[in-house]
PQR file with spaces between the fields and no chain letter, atoms N, CA, C, O and H, PARSE charges and radii, in Angstrom:
ATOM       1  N    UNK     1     -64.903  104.384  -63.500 -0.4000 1.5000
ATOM       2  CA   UNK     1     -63.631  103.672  -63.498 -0.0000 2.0000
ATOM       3  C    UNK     1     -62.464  104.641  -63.313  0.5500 1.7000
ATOM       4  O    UNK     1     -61.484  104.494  -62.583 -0.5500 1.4000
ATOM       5  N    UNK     2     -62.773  105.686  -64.142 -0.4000 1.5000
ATOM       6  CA   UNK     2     -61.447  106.717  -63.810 -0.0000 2.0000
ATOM       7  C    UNK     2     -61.449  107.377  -62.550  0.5500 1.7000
ATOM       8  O    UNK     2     -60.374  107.890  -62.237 -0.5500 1.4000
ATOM       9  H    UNK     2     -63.569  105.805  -64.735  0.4000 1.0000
ATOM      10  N    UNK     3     -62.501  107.502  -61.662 -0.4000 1.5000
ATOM      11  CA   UNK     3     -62.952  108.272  -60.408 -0.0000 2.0000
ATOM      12  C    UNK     3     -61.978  106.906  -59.249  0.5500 1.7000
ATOM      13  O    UNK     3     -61.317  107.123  -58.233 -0.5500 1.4000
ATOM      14  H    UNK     3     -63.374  107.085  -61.916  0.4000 1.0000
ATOM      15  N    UNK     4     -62.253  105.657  -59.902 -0.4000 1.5000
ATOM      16  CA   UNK     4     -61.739  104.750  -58.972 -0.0000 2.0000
ATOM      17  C    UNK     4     -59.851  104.461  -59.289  0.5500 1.7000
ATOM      18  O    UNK     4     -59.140  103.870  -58.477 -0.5500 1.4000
ATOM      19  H    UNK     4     -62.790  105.480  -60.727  0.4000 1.0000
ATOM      20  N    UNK     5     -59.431  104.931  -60.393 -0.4000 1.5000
ATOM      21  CA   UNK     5     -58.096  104.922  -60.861 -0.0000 2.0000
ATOM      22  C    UNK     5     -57.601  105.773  -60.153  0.5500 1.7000
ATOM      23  O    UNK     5     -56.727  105.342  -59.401 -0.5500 1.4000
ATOM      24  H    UNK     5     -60.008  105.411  -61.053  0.4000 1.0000
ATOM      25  N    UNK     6     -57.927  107.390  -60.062 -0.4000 1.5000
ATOM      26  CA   UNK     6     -57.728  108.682  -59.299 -0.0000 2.0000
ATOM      27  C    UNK     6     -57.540  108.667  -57.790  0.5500 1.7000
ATOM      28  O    UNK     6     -56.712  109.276  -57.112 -0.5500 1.4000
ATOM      29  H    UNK     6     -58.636  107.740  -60.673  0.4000 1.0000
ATOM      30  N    UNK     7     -58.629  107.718  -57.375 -0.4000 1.5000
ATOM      31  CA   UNK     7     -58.858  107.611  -56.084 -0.0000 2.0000
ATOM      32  C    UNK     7     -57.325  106.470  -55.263  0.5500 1.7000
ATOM      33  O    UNK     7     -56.666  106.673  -54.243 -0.5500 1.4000
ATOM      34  H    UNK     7     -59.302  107.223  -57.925  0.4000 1.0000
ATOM      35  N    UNK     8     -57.280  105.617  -56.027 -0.4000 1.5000
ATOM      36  CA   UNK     8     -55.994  104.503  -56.124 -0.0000 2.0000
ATOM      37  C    UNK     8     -54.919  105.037  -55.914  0.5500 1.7000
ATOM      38  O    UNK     8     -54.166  104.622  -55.033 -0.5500 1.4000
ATOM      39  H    UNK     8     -57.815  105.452  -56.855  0.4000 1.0000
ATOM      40  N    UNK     9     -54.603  106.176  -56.768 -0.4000 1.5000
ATOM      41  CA   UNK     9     -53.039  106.891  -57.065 -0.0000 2.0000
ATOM      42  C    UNK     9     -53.184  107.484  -55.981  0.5500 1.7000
ATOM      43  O    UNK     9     -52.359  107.425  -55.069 -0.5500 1.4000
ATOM      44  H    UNK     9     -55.215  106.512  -57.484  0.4000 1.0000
ATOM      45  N    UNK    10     -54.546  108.309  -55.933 -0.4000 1.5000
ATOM      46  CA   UNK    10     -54.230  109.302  -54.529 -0.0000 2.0000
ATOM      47  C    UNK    10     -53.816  108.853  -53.154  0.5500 1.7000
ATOM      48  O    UNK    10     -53.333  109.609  -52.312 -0.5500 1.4000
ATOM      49  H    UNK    10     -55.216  108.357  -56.674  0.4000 1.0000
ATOM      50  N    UNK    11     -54.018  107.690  -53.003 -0.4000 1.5000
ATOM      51  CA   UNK    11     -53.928  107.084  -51.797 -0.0000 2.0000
ATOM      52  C    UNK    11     -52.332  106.737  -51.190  0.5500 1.7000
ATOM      53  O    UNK    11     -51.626  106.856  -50.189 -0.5500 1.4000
ATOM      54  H    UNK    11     -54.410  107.076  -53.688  0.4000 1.0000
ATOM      55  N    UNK    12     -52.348  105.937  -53.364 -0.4000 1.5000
ATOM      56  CA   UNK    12     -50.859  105.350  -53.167 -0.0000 2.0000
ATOM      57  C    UNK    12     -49.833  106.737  -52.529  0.5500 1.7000
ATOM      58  O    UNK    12     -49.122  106.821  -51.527 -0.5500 1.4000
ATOM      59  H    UNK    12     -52.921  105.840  -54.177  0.4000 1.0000
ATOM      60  N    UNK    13     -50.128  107.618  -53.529 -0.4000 1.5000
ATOM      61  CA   UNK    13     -48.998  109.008  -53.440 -0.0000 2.0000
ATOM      62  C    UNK    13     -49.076  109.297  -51.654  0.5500 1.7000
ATOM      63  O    UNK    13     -48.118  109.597  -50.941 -0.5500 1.4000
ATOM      64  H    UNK    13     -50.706  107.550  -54.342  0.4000 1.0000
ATOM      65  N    UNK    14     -50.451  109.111  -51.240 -0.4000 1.5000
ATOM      66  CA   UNK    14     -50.443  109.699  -49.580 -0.0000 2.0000
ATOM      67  C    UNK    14     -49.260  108.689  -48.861  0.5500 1.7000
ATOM      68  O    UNK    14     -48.346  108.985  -48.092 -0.5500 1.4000
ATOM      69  H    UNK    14     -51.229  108.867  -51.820  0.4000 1.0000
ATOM      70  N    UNK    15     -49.607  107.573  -49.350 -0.4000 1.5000
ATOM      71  CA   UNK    15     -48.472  106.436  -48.430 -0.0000 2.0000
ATOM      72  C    UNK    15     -47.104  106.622  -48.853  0.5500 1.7000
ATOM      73  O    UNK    15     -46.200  106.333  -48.070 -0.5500 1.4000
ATOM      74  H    UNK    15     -50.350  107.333  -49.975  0.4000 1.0000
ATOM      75  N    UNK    16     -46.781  107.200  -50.326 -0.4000 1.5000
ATOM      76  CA   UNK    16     -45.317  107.402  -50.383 -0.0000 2.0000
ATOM      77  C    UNK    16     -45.231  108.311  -49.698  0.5500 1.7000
ATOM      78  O    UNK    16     -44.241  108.240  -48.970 -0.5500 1.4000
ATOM      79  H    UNK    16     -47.516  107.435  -50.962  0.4000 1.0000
ATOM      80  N    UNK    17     -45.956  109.382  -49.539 -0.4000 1.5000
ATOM      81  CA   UNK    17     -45.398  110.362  -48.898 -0.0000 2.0000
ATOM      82  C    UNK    17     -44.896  110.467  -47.486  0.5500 1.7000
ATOM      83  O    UNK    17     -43.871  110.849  -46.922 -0.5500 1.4000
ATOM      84  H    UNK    17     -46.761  109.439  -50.130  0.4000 1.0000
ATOM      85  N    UNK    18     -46.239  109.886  -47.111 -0.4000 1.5000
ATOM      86  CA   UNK    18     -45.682  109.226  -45.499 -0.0000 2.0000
ATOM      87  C    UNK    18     -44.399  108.351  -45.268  0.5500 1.7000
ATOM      88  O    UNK    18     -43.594  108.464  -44.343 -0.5500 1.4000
ATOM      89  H    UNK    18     -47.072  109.576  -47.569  0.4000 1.0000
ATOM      90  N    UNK    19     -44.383  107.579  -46.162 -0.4000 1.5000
ATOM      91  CA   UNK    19     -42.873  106.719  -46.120 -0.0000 2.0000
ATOM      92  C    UNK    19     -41.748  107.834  -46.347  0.5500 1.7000
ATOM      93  O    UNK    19     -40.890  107.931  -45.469 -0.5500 1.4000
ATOM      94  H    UNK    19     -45.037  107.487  -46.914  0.4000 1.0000
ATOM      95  N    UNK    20     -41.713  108.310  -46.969 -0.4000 1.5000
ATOM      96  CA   UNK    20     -40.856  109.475  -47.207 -0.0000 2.0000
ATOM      97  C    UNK    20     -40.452  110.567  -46.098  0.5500 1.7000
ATOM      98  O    UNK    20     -39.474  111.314  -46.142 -0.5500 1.4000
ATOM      99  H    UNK    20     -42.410  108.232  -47.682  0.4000 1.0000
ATOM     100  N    UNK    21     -41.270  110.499  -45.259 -0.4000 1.5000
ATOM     101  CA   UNK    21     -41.658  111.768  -44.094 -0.0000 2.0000
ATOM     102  C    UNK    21     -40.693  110.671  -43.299  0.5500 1.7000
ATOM     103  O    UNK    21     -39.498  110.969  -43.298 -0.5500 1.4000
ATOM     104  H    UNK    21     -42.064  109.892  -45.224  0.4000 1.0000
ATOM     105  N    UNK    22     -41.085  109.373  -42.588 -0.4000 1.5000
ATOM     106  CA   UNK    22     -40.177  108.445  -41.681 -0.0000 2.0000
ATOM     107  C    UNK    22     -39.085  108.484  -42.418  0.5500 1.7000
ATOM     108  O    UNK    22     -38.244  108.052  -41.630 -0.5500 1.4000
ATOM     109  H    UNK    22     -42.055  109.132  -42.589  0.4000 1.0000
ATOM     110  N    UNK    23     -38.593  108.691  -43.303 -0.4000 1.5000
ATOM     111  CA   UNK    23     -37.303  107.899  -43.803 -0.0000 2.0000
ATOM     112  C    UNK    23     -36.438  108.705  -43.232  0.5500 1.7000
ATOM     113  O    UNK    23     -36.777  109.824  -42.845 -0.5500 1.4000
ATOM     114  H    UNK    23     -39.276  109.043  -43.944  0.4000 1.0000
ATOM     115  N    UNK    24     -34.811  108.087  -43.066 -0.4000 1.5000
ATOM     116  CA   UNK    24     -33.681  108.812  -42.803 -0.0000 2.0000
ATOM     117  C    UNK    24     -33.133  109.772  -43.762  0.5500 1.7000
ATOM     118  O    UNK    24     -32.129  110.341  -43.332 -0.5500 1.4000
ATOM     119  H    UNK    24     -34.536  107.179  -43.380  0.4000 1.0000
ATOM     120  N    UNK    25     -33.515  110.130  -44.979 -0.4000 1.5000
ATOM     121  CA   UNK    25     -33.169  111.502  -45.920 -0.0000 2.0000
ATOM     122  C    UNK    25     -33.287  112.589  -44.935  0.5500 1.7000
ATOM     123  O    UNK    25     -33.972  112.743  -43.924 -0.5500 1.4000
ATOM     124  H    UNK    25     -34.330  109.668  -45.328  0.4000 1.0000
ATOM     125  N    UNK    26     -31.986  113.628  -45.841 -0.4000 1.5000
ATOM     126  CA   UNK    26     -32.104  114.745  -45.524 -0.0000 2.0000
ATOM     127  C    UNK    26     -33.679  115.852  -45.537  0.5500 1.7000
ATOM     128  O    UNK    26     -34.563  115.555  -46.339 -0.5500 1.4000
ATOM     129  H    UNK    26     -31.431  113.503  -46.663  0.4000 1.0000
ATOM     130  N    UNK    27     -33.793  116.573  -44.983 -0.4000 1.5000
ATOM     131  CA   UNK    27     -34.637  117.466  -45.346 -0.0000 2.0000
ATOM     132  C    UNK    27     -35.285  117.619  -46.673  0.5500 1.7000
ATOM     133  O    UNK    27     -36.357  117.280  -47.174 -0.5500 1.4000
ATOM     134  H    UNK    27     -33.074  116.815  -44.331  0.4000 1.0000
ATOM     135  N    UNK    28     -34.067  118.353  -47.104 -0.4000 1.5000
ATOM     136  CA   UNK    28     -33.880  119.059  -48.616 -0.0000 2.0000
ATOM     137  C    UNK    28     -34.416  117.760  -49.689  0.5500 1.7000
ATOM     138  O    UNK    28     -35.167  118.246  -50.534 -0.5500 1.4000
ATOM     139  H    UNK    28     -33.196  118.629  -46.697  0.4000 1.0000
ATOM     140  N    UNK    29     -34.238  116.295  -49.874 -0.4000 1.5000
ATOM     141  CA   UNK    29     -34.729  115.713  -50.330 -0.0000 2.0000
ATOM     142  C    UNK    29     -35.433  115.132  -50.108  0.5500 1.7000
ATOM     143  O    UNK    29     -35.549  114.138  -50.824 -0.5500 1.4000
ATOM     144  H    UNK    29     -33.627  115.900  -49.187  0.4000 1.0000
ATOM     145  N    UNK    30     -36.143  115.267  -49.279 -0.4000 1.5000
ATOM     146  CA   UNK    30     -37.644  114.870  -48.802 -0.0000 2.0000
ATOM     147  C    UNK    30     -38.144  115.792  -49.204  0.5500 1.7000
ATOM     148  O    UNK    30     -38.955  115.362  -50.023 -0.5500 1.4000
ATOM     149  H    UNK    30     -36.049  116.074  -48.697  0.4000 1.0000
ATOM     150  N    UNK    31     -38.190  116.548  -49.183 -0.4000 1.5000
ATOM     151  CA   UNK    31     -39.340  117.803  -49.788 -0.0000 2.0000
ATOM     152  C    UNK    31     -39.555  117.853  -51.492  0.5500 1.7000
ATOM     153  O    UNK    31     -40.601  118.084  -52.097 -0.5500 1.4000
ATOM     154  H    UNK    31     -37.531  116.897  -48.517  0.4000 1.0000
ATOM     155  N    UNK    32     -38.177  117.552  -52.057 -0.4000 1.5000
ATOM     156  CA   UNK    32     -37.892  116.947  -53.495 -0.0000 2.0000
ATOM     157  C    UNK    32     -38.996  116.560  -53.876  0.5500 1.7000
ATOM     158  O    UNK    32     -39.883  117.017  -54.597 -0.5500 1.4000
ATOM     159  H    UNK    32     -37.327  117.365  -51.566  0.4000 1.0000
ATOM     160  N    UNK    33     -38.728  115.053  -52.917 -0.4000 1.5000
ATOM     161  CA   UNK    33     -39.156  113.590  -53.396 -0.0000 2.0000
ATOM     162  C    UNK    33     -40.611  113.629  -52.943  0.5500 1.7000
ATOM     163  O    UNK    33     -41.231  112.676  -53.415 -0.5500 1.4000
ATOM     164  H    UNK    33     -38.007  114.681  -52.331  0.4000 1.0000
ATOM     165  N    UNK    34     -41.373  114.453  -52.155 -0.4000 1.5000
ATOM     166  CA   UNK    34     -42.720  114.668  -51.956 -0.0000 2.0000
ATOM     167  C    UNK    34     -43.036  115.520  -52.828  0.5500 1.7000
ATOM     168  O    UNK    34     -44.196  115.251  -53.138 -0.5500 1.4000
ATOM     169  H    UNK    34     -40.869  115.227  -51.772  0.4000 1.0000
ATOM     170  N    UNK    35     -42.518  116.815  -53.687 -0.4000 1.5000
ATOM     171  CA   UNK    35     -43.295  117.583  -54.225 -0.0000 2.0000
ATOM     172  C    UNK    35     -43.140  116.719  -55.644  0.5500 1.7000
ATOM     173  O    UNK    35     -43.858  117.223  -56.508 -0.5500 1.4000
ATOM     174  H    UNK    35     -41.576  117.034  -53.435  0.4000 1.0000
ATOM     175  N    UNK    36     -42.494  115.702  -56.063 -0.4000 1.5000
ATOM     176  CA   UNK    36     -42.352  115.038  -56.865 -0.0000 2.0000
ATOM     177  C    UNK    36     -43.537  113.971  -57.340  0.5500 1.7000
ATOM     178  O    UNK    36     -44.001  113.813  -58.469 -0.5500 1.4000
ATOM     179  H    UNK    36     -41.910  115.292  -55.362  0.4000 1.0000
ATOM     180  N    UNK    37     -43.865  113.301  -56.111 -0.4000 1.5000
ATOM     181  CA   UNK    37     -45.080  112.432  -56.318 -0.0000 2.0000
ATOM     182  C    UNK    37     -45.977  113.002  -56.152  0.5500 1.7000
ATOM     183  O    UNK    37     -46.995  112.707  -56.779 -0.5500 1.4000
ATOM     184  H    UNK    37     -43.488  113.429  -55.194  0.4000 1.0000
ATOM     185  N    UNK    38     -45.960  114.435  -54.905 -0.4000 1.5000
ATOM     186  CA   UNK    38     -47.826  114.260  -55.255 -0.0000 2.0000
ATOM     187  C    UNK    38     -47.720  115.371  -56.748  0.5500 1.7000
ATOM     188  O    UNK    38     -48.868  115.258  -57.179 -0.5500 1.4000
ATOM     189  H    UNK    38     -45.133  114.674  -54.395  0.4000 1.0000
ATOM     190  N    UNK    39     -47.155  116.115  -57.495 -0.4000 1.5000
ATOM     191  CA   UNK    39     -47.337  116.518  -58.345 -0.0000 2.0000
ATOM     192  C    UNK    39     -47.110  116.025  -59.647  0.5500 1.7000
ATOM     193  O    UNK    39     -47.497  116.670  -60.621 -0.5500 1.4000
ATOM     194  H    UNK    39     -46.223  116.206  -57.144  0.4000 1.0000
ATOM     195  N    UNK    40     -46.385  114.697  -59.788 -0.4000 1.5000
ATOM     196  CA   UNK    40     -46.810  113.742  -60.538 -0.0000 2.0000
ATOM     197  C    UNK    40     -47.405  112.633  -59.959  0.5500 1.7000
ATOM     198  O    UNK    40     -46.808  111.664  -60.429 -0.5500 1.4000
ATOM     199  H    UNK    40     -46.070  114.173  -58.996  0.4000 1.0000
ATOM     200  N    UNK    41     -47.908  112.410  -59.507 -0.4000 1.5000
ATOM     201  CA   UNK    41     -48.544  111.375  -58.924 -0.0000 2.0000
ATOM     202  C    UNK    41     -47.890  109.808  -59.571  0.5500 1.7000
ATOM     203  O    UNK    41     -47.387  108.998  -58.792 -0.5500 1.4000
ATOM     204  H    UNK    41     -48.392  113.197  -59.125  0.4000 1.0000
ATOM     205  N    UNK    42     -47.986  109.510  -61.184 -0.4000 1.5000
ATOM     206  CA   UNK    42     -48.335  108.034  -61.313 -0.0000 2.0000
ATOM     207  C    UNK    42     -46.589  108.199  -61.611  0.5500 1.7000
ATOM     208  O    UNK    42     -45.911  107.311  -61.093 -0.5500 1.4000
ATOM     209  H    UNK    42     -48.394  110.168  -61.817  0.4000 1.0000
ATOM     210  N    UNK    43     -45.926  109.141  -62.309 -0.4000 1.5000
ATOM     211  CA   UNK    43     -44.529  109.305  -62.742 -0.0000 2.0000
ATOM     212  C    UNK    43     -43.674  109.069  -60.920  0.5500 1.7000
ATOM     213  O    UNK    43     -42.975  108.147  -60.498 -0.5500 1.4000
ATOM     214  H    UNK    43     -46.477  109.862  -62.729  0.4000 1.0000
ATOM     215  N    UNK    44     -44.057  110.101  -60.381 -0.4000 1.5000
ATOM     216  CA   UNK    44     -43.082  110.172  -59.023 -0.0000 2.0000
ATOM     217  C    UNK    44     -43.814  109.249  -58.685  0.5500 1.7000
ATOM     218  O    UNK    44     -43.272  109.229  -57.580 -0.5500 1.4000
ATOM     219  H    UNK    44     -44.625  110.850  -60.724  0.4000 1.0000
ATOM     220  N    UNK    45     -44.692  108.305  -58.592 -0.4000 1.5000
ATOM     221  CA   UNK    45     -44.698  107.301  -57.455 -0.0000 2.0000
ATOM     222  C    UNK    45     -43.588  105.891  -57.984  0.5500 1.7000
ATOM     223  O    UNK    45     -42.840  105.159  -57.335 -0.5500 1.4000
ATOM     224  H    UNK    45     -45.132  108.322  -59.490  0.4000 1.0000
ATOM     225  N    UNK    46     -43.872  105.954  -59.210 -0.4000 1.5000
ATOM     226  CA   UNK    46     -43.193  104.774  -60.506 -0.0000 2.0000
ATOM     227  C    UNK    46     -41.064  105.254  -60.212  0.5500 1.7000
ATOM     228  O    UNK    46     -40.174  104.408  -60.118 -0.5500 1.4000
ATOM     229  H    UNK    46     -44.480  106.548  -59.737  0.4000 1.0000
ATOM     230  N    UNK    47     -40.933  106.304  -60.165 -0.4000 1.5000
ATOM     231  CA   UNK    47     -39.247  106.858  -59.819 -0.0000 2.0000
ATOM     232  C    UNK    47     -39.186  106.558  -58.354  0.5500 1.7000
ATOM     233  O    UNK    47     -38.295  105.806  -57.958 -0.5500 1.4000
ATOM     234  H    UNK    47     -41.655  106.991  -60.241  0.4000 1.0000
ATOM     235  N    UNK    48     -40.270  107.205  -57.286 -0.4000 1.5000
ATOM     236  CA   UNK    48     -39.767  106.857  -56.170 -0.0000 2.0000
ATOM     237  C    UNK    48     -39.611  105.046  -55.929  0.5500 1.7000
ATOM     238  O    UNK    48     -38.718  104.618  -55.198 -0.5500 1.4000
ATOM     239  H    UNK    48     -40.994  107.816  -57.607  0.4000 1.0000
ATOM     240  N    UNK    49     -40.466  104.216  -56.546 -0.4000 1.5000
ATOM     241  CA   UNK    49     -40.164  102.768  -56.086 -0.0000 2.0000
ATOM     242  C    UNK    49     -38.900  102.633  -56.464  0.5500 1.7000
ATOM     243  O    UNK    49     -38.138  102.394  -55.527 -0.5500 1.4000
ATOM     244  H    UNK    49     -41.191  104.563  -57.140  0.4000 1.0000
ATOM     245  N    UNK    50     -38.152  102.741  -58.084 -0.4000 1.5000
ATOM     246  CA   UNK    50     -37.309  102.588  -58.818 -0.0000 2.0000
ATOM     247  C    UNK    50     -35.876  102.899  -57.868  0.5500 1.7000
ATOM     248  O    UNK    50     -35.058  102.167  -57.311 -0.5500 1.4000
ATOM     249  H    UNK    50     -38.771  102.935  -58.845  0.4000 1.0000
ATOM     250  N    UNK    51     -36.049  104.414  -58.005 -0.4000 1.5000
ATOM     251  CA   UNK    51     -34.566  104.998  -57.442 -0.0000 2.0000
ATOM     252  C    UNK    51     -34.766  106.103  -56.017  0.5500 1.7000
ATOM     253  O    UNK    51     -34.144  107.124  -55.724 -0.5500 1.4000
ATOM     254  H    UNK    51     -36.713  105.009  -58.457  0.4000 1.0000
ATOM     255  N    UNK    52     -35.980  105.351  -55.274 -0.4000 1.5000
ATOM     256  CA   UNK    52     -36.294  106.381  -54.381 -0.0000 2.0000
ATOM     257  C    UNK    52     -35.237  106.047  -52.760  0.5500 1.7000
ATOM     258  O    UNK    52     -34.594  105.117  -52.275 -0.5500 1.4000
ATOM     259  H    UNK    52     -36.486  104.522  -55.511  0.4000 1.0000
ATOM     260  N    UNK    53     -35.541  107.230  -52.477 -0.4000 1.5000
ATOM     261  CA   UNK    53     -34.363  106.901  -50.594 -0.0000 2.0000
ATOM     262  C    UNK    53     -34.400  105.941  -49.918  0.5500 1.7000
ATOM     263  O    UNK    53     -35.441  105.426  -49.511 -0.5500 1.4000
ATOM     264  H    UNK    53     -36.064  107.985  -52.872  0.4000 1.0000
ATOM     265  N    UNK    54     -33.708  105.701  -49.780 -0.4000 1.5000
ATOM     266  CA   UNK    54     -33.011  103.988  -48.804 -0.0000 2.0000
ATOM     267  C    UNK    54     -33.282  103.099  -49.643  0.5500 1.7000
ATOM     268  O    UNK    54     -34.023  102.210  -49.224 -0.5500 1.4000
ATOM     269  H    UNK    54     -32.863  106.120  -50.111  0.4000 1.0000
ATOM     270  N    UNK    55     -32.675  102.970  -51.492 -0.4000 1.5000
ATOM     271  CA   UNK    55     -32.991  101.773  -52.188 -0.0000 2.0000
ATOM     272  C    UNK    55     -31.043  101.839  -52.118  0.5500 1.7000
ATOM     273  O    UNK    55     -30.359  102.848  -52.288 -0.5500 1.4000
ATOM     274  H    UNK    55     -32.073  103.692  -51.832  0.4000 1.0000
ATOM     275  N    UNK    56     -30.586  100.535  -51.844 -0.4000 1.5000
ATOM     276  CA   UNK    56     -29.241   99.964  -51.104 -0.0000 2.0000
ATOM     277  C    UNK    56     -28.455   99.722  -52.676  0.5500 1.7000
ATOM     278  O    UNK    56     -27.226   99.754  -52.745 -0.5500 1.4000
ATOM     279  H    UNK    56     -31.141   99.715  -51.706  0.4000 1.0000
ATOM     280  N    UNK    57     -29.432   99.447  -54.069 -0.4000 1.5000
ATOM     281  CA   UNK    57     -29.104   99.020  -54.872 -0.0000 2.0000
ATOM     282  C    UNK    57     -28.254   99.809  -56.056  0.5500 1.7000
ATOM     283  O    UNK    57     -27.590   99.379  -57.000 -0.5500 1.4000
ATOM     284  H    UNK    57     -30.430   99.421  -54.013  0.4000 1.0000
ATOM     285  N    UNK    58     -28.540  101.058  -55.631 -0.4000 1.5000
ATOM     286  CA   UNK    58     -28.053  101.944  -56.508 -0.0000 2.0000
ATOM     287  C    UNK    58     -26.256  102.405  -56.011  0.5500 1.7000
ATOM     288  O    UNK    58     -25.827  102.769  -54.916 -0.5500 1.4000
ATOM     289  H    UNK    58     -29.079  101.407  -54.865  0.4000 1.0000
ATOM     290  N    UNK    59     -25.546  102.194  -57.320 -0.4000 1.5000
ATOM     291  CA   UNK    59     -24.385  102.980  -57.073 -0.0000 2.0000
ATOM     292  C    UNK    59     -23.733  104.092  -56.526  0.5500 1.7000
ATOM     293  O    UNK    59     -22.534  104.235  -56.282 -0.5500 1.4000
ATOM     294  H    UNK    59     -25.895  101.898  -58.209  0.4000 1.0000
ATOM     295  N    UNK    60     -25.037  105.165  -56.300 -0.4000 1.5000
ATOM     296  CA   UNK    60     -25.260  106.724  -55.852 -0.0000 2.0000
ATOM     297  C    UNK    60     -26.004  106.902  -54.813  0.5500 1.7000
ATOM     298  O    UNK    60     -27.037  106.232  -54.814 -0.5500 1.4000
ATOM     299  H    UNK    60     -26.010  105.050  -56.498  0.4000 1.0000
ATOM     300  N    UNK    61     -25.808  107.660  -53.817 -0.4000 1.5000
ATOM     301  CA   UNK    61     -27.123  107.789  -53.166 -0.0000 2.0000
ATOM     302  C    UNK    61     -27.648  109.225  -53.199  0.5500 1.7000
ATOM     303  O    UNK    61     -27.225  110.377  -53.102 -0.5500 1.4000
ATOM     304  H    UNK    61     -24.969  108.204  -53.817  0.4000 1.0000
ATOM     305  N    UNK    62     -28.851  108.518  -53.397 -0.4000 1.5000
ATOM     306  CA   UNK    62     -29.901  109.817  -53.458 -0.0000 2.0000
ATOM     307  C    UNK    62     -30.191  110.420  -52.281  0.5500 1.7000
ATOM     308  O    UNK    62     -30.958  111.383  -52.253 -0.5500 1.4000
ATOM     309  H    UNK    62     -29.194  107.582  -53.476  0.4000 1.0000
């Protein structure tokens, strides 16, 4: 079960990352926001949905 939990995150983190790679961010925070998820994996994937690049909702942009 945990081999199949591991396997889940890893995947998810590959697709943020890729979304992250297309997005219109700068450089400098793309590299952030990738060394962020895959080195937290379940934390940076849970922040990038929340307050991650091109969310319209936030007062600030990231």
């Amino acid at each position: 079960m945990l081999h199949l939990f591991s396997f889940i995150l890893f995947l998810i983190s590959l697709f943020i990352a890729y979304r992250i790679i297309k997005s219109d961010t700068e450089a400098k925070l793309k590299v952030l926001w990738i060394a962020l998820v895959l080195l937290l994996p379940l934390i940076g994937s849970i922040v990038w949905y929340l307050i991650g690049p091109g969310n319209k909702e936030l007062p600030f942009n990231l």
